[in-house]
C-alpha positions in Angstrom: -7.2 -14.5 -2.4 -9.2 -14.8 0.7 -9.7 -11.1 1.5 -10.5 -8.3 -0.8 -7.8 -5.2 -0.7 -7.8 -1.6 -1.1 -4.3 0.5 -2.4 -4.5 4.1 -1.0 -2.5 7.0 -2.7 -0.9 9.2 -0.2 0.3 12.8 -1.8 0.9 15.4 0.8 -0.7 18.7 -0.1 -0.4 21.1 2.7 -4.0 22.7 2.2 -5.4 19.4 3.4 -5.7 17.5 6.5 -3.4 14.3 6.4 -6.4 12.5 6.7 -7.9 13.8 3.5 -4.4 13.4 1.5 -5.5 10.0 2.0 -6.4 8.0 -1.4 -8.6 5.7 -2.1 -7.5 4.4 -5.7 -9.2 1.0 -5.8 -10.3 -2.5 -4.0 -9.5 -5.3 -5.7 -11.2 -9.2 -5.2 -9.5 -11.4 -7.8 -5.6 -12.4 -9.0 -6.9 -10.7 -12.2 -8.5 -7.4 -10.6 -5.1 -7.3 -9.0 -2.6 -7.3 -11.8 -5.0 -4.9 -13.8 -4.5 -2.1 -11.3 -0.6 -2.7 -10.8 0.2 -2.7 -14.4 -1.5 0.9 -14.3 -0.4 2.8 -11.5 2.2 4.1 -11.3 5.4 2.3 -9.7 6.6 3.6 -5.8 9.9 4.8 -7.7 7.9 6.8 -9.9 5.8 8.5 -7.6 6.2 12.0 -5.9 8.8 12.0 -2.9 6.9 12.5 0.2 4.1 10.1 -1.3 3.1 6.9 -1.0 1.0 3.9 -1.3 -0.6 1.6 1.7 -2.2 -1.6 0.8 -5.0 -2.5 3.7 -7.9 -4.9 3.7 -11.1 -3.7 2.4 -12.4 -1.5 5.2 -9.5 -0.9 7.1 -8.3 2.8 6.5 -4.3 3.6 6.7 -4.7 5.1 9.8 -3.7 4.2 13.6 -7.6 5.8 14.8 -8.7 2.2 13.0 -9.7 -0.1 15.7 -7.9 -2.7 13.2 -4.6 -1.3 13.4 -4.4 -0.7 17.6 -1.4 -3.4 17.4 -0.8 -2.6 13.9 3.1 -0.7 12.6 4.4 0.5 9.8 6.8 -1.0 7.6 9.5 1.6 6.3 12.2 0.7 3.6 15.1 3.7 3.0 17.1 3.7 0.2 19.6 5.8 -1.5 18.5 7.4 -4.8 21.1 5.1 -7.0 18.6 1.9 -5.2 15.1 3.8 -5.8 14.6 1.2 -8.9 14.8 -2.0 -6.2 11.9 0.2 -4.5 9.6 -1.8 -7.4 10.8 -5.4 -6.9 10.6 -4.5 -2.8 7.5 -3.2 -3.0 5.8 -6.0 -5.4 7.3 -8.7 -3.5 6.0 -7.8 -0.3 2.4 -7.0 -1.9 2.3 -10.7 -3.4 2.9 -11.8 0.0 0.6 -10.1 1.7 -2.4 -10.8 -1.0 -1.1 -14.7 -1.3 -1.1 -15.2 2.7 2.1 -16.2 2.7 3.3 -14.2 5.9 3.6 -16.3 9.0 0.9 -13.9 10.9 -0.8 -12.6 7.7 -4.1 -11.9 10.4 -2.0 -9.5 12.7 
């Protein structure tokens, strides 16, 4: 792992600014820093609807006002309820990847 990462927690809670619905849960270094957080959160089908998790290098904050993300997007994945278990494997899959470097344009 070449960069460290941090997970953010997103749970709306309308007495709070978007901005402070934001997160942090933890920044990881190591394979083994990694797999001890995911094996303890909870899993994106488990979670509340209308939250989420974002996974950013250290220092970047899920947010467009980041100078890091100006040609940033968003990746969005919609599912029926009967598919909300695939959510897991989706959402795993494409965190290995990202962590791993194994994207094409993993600086973008």
């Amino acid at each position: 792992m070449q960069h460290p990462w941090t997970l953010w927690y997103y749970e709306p809670d309308r007495n709070k600014s978007w901005e402070d619905n934001q997160n942090q849960v933890s920044t990881f270094t190591t394979v083994e820093d990694f797999w001890s957080l995911f094996t303890h959160i909870k899993q994106p089908s488990e979670v509340k609807i209308g939250s989420d998790y974002s996974l950013f290098k250290e220092s970047i904050r899920p947010m467009w006002e980041d100078k890091a993300n100006k040609n940033g997007g968003r990746w969005m994945l919609a599912l029926n309820r009967n598919q909300r278990r695939e959510l897991d494997r989706y959402w795993i899959d494409t965190v290995l990847c990202m962590i791993g470097e194994a994207f094409d344009s993993f600086d973008e």
